[in-house]
N, C-alpha and C positions, 0 to 999 in steps of 0.2 A: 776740730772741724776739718782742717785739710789733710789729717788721717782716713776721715770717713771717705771723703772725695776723691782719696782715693783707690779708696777699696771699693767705692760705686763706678769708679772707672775700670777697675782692675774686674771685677764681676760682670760690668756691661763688654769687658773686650773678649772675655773667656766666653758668656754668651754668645756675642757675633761666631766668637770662631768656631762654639759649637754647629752654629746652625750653618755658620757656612759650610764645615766637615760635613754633618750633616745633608745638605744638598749638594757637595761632591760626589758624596758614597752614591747619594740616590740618584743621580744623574749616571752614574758606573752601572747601578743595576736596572736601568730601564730596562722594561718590558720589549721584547722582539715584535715582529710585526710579520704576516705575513705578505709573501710577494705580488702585491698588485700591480707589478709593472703591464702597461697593455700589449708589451710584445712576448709574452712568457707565454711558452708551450702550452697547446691545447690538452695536453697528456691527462689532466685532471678530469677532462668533461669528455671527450670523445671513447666509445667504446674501445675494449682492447682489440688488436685486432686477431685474426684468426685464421686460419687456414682455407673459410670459407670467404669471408674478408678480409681481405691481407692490407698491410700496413701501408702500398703503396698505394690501394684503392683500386684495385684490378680482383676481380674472384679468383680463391684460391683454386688450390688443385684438387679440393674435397669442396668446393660451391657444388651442390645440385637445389632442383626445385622439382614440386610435382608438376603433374600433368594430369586434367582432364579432359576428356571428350564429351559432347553433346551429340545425340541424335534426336530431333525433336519436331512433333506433328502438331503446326501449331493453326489454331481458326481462330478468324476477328470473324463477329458475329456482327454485324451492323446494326441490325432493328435492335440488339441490348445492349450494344457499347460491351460486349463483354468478350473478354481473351479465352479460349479456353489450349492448353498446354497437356502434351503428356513425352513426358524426355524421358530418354534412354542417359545414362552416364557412365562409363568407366574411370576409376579414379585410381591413377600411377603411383603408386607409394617408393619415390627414389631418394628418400634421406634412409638413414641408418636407423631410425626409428620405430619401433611396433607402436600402431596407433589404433585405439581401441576404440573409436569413435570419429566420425568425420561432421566439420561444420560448415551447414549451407546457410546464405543470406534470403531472408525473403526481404527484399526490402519495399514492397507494396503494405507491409504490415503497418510501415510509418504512419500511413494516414487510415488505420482498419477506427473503430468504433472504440476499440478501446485501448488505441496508443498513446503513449507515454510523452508525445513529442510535445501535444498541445498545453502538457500541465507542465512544462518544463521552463513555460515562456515567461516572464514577469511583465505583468501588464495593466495600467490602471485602465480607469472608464474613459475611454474617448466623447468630444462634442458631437460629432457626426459621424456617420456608416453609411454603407450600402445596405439596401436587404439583403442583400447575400450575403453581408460582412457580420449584419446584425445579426442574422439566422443561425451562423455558423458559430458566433459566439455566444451568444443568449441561449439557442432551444438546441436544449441534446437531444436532436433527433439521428437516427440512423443511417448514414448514410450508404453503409454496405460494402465499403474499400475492405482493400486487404486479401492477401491470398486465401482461398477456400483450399486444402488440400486436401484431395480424395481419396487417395492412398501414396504409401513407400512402399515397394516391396522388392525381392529380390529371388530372381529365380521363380518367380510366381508366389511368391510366400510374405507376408506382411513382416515388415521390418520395423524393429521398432522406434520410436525416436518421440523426441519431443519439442515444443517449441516457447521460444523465451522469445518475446515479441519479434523481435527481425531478425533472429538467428533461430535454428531449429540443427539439434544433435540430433545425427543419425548415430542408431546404438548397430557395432558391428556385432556380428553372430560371433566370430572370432578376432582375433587382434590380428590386423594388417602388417604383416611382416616384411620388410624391407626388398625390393621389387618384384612386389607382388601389386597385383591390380584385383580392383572388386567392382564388380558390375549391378547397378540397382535402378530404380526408378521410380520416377515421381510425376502423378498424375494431379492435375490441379486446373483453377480458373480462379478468374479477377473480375472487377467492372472495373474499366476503362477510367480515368478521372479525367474533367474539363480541365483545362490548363486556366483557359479564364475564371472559371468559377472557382476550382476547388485547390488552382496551383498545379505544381510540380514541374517537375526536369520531364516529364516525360507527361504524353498524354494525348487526351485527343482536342483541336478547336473545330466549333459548328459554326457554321457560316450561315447569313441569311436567305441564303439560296436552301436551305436543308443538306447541306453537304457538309460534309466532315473529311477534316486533316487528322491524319493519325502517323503519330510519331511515337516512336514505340521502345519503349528502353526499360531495361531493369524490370523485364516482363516475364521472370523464367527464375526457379531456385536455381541458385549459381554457388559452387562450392568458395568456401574462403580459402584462402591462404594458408599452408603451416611451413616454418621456416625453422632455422636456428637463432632469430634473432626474436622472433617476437613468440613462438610457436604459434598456435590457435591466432591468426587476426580476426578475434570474435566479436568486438568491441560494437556496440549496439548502434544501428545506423538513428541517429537524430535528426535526419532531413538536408545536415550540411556538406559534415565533410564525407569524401565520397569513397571508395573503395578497392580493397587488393584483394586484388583476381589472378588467378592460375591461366596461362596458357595451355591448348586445346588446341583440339580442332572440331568442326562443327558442322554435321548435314541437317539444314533444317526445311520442311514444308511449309509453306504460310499458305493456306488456304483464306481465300481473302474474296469482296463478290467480284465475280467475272469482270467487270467494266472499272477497275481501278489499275491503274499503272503503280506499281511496287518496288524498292530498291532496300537493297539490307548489305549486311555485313557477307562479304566473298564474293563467289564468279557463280551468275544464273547459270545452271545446266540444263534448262530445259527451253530455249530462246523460241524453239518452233512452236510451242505450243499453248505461248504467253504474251508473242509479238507477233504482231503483222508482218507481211510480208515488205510491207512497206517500213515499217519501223526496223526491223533487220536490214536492211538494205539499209538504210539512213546511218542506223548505228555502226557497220562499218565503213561507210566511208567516213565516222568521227572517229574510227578509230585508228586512219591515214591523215585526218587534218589534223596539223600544228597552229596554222596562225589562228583561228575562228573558230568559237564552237559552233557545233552543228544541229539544228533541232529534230529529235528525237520523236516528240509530238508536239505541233505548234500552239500556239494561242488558240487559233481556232477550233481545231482537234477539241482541244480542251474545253473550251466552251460550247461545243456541240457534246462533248460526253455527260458533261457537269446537268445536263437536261434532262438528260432521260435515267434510268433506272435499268439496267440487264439484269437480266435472271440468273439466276445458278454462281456458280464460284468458279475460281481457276484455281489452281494448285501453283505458286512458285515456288520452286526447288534453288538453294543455294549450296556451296562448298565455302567453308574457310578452315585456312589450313593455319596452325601457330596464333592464335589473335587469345584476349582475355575477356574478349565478349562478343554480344550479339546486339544488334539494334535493327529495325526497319521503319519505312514509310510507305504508308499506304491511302492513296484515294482518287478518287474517280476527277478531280479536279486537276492533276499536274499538267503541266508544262514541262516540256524534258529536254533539256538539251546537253550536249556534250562535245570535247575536243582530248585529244590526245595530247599529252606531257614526255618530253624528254628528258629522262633522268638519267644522265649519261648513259645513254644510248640503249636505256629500257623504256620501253613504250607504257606508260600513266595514265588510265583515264581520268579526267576530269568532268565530275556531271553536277547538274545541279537541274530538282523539283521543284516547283512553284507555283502557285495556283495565279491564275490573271492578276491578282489584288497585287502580286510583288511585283507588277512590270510599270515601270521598263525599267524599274531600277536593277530588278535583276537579271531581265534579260543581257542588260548590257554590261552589267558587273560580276556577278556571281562564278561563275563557272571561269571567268580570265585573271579573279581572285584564287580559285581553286588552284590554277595550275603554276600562278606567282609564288602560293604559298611553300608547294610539292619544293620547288627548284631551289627557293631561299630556304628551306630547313635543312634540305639536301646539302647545299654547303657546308653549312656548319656545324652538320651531325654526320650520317651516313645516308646511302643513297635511298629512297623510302624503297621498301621492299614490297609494299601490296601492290594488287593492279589497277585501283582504283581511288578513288578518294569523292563521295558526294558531299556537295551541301542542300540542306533542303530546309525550303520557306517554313518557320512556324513564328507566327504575331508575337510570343512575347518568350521566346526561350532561345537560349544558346548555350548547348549542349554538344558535347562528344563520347565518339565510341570509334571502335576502331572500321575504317572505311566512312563512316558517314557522322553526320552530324546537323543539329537542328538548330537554324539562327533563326534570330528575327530581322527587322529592316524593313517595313512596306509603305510607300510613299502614297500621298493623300490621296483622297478618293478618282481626283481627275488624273491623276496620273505625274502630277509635278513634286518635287522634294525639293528640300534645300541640302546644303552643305553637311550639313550637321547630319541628316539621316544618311545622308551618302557615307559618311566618316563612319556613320556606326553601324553599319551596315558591313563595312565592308574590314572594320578593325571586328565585329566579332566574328565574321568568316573566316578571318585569318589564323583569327585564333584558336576558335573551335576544329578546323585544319590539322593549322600545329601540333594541336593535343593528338593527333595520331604519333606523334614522335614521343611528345609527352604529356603522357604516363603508357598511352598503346601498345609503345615497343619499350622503351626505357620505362620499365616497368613500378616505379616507386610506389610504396604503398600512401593512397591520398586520405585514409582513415585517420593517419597518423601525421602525416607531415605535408599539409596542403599545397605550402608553398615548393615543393620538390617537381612538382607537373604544372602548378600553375605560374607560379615564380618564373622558372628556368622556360617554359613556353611566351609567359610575357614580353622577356628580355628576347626573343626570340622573332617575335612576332614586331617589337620596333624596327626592326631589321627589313621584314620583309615588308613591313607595311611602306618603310622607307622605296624599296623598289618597286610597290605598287603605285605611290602619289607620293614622290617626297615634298611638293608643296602643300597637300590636304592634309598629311600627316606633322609637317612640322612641329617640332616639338622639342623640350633638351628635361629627358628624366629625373636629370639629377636637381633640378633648379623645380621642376614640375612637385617633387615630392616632398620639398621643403615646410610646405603649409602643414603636411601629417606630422611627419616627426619634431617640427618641432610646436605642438600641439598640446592639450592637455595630457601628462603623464602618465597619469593616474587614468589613464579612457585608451593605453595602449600598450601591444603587450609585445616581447619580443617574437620574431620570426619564428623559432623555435619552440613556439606552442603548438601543444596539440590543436587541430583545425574547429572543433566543439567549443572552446576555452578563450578562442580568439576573441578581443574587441578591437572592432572595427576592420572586417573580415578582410574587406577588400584594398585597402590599401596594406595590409601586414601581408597577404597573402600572394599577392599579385604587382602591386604597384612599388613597393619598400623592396622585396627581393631584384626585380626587375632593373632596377633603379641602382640597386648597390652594384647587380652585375655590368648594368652600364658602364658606371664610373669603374669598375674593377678594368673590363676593355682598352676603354677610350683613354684613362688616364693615368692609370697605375702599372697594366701591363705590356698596355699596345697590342693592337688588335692580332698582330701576326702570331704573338706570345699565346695571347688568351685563345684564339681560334684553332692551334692546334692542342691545347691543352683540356677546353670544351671538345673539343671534336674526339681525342682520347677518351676520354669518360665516356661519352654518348654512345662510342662504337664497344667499348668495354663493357656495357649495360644493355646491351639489345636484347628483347627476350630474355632479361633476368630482372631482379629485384634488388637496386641498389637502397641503402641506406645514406642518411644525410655524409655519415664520417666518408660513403665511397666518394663522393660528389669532393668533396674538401678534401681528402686525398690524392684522389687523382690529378686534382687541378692544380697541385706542388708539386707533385711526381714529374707530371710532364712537361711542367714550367720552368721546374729550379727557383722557383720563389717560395720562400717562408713567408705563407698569408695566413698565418695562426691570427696575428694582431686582428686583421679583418673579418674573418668567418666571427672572431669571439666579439669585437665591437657591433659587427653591422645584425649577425644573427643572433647574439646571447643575451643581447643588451637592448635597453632603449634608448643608447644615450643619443647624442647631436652633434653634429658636428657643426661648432662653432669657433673659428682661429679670427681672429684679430690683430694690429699694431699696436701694441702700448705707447712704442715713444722711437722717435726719430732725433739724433745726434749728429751734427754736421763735427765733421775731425779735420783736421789739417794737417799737411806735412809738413814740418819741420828739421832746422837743426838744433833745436833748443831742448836737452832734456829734463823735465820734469824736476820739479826735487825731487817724487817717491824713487824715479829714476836714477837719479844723482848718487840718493843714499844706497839703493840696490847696487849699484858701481861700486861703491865704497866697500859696501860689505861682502860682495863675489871678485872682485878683484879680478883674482885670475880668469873665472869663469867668462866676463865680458872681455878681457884683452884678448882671449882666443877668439871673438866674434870677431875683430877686425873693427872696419870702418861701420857706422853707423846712422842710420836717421833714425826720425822719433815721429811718432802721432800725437796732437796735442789737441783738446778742445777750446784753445785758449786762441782763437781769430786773431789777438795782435802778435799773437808769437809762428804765425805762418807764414813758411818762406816755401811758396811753389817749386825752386829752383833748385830744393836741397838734395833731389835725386836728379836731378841734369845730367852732373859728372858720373854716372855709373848707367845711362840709359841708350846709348850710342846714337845720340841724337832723336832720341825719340820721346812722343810727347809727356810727361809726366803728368797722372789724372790728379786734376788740379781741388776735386772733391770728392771726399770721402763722407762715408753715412753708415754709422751703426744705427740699425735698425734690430728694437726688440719688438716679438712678436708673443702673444699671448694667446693660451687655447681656454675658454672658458668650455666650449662645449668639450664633451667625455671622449668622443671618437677622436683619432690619432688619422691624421690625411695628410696626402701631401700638402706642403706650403709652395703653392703659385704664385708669387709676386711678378707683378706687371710696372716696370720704371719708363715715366713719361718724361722726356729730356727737355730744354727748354727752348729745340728746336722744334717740336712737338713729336718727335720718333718717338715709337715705344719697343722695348723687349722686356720680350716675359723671361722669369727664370722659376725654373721645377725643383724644391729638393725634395728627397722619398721622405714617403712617412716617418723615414726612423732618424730623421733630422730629431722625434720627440723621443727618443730611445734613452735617455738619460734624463731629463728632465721634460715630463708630462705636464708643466705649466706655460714657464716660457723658453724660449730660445732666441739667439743673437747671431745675425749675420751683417758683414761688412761689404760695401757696395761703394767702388770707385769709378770715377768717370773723370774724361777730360772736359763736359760740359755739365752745367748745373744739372741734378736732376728733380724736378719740379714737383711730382708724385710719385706715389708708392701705392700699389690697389692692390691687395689681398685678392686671387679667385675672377680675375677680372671677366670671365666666363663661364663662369658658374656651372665649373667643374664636380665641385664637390659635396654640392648640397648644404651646401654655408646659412645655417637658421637664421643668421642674425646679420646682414650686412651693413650694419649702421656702422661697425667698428675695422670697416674694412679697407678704407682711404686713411693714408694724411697727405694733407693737411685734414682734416675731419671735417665731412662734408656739413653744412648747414642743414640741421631738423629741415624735412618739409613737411607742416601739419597735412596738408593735402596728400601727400604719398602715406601719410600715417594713418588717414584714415580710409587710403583706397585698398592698404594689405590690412586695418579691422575689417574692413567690408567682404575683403577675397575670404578673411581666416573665419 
């Protein structure tokens, strides 16, 4: 029996040891992993660069782009709401490329009878409608949008070409060889769409008087884009994300009826024969006032025009020289006023149209937003280079193009607003402004990447809207955008989607970009850092076509900051940013070391006799002797408490860690360490914090720097649940 027992011992020990060999070996050949660290080179996701876009995010020595011109004779027909168009185009062929075919946008075809836009929607039965809501969805009737194109031809001779709903290939006769230009034209008409009734960025509103506002965009085939990066940007307009356009230059006619006041994109050239003698007279001396703008045609003017009906048409003539589009306004109802902008020491007009319904909010706002706008983008980009810059009243759109643009904002019928309309009024003036910077001149294509002009204008526009009303404006972006991101996952997409594909358009496009470049500023690189690092890029990009990697390139080039970590968290990702306290440790100084101490002595010997004199940290409060650095501080106080403090990141993003120490004289200092405090360990990390007086807390972010989703774990001592606070951010989220 105690032979067996022990051959079942001898069997059971040769087991263990196999399996422990066993999980030796395999513990030797685990599997590698690849590099997840959050501060690892963009190298994998950013294009290569190239000669045209070079590595530091400047255009290379071989960047070109084409060029096209516009010459175009264009008529609003009033009694049919209809445009009718016939342009002239020459199109600059300056890449190295022979191109056998060129592509124009129509993009009125979005809303023709049989676009693609409306079947693309997902949508069940609604409880209530409008008639017009019912109409438009129930009965397929006709409603006649979309461009009609009457011919292409070229040299007199029919060109041939075809069209794929909002794109249309022009077929060349021969292949377009590299700077060579080709001359053609395209004769065409529209009807007009209600912006109330039918929508759109662009259109006309009828008023109950029988007068119509007409705001006029994306009214004309306009050639797309061909690059080295995307070639063809043929990609089919679906009604959202918006468009890259070639700069030009452009002479247009707008024959329009005689008795409407008109503004468009460039410099009138025909002022004697489209303004009174009194309105020229008015408009220059707006074009010598600085402080006040000047009325061009008053209230009353206006309301004496808006009455009667003139016969026959006038013809305005415009120039724009370098722009990537056209836009106008046209109606017999404006209000016109204007004042001159200094932009270091180039004279800016500022105008702004408006029918009676926008005053007096506009009269009083409008136009001294305009020239706020001009000054504050000036700063932080380059000096604006047009001559002008409008904004003009329309009830439910805010819209840009380069020189003018179509807000809404109209205060109730008597004439009073509140707060709220004034804010928004006057935030989408700003904005819509801005976007002459970007995308007008810093040319991104918005087909592809929304947030490159709306983004980088947002962040832009907290700026000036700050110098327009920094009390009506108050606001802190980063603490603002916390409800989105940290929000249902699965309902958001990173920044870095195409603009079609986006959910939840407005906050990833505008408000998330906007918000990350805040905090990138105010808290990571310091405004001085970031202002000329933004200000490179924007001046590097004027009249060209940046890509995202130029944007992220440049702003390290000019910085000396490695923000790979940040472009790939805040734009590739959706994660959160959420840092926390896990555990606070009160330590004492001592002269009492340790056993694990003791035994470390024992076993380095010589190593600790070369340290010399020594004291110790201990967690152990009865073995603290305040005094044990006395003799080595030359009478100076020894901090009588010490505090390891470990910190946790559950959220994904990598931020600086802000701690804020409240002493128990009630002083507080904050202390900043950089993000790459998490450069080794992306969970948690450990920082020790000594003082001669107790210190009573510890608050993570105490200013809601960095868009911290979660602040419940943000104090210790850990603040007490308040169900009431719990359910006033259910009620906000």
């Amino acid at each position: 029996m105690r032979k067996i027992s022990l051959l079942i011992f001898s069997l059971f020990f040769i087991v263990t040891a196999t399996i422990a060999q066993e999980k030796k070996e395999k513990k030797k050949t685990q599997q590698g992993h690849i590099d997840q660290n959050k501060f690892r080179q963009m190298k994998d996701v950013l294009a290569t660069p190239n000669d045209q876009h070079t590595a530091s995010g400047a255009p290379g020595h071989q960047y070109s782009q084409q060029k096209v011109d516009y010459v175009m004779d264009i008529r609003l027909e009033e009694s049919t709401n209809k445009i009718y168009g016939d342009e002239k185009i020459t199109y600059y062929n300056n890449s190295k490329d022979n191109l056998e075919y060129l592509w124009v946008q129509l993009d009125q075809n979005m809303r023709a009878d049989d676009s693609q836009t409306p079947l693309a929607k997902s949508g069940g039965a609604e409880a209530w409608l409008t008639p017009n809501s019912f109409k438009s969805k129930y009965l397929s009737e006709s409603k006649g949008f979309g461009f009609n194109i009457e011919k292409v031809e070229s040299n007199g001779k029919p060109l041939s070409h075809f069209i794929n709903r909002t794109m249309m290939r022009v077929n060349l006769p021969k292949a377009l060889a590299p700077g060579e230009n080709f001359k053609f034209s395209i004769k065409w008409n529209y009807k007009i769409n209600d912006i109330n009734v039918d929508g759109g960025r662009s259109g006309l509103e009828t008023f109950s008087d029988g007068n119509n506002n007409y705001t006029i965009a994306q009214f004309f085939p306009r050639l797309a884009v061909y690059n080295n990066v995307e070639g063809w940007q043929n990609m089919q307009f679906w009604g959202r994300s918006e468009w890259a356009l070639e700069f030009g230059d452009y002479e247009v006619n707008l024959t329009v009826p005689a008795d409407h006041i008109v503004d468009a994109t460039g410099v009138l050239q025909n002022e004697k024969d489209v303004l009174t003698k009194t309105q020229r007279n008015r408009w220059a001396t707006a074009r010598k006032t600085f402080d006040k703008p000047v009325m061009i045609v008053t209230q009353k003017e206006a309301e004496k025009t808006e009455k009667g009906r003139a016969p026959g048409t006038k013809t305005w003539k415009f120039k724009a020289e370098k722009v990537r589009d056209f836009a106008f306004a046209s109606s017999r109802k404006y209000i016109w006023d204007a004042m001159a902008t200094n932009i270091n020491g180039k004279t800016v007009m500022a105008v702004s149209l408006y029918p009676k319904e926008g005053n007096p909010l506009w009269e009083e706002h409008s136009t001294r937003a305009v020239a706020t706008t001009l000054i504050e983008y000036s700063k932080l980009t380059f000096d604006y280079p047009y001559p002008k810059a409008i904004s003009v009243h329309s009830e439910r759109q805010g819209m840009e193009y380069p020189m003018i643009c179509f807000n809404y904002g109209r205060p109730n019928a008597d004439g009073t607003y509140s707060d709220r309309t004034k804010k928004g009024m006057l935030g989408v003036i700003i904005h819509e402004i801005g976007h002459n910077f970007f995308p007008m001149i810093v040319n991104s294509d918005e087909r592809q990447w929304t947030w490159m002009d709306e983004g980088l204008n947002s962040f832009v526009e907290i700026l000036a809207e700050d110098a327009y009303d920094a009390e009506l404006f108050a606001s802190n972006p980063a603490k603002d955008i916390t409800s989105y991101m940290g929000g249902d996952q699965s309902n958001i997409s990173p920044i870095m989607s195409q603009g079609d594909y986006v959910k939840q358009f407005g906050p990833n496009a505008y408000t998330k970009p906007a918000a990350a470049l805040y905090i990138l500023r105010k808290t990571i690189m310091g405004p001085e850092l970031f202002d000329h690092a933004f200000r490179t890029y924007s001046q590097r990009w004027m009249f060209k076509h940046p890509t995202p990697e130029d944007f992220f390139r440049s702003m390290e080039d000019a910085s000396g900051m490695d923000l790979d970590w940040f472009w790939r968290g805040w734009f590739y990702t959706t994660n959160v940013t959420d840092i926390g306290i896990k555990g606070v440790k009160p330590l004492y100084l001592t002269d009492k070391p340790s056993e694990r101490v003791v035994k470390l002595k024992t076993q380095y010997k010589q190593y600790f006799d070369s340290l010399g004199d020594l004291v110790f940290i201990t967690d152990k409060k009865e073995d603290a002797n305040p005094k044990a650095m006395d003799q080595y501080l030359d009478g100076k106080e020894a901090p009588a408490y010490i505090y390891s403090v470990e910190f946790e990141k559950p959220g994904g993003l990598v931020m600086p860690l802000i701690v804020e120490l409240t002493y128990a004289d009630g002083t507080t200092k904050k202390e900043t360490f950089p993000s790459q405090i998490w450069m080794k360990n992306d969970n948690t990390v450990k920082r020790v914090f000594s003082s001669t007086q107790e210190i009573k807390s510890f608050k993570i972010d105490p200013d809601f720097e960095t868009a911290d989703v979660d602040v419940s774990n943000n104090s210790w001592p850990k603040k007490e649940d308040n169900k009431f606070d719990e359910f006033k951010t259910q009620v906000k989220n």
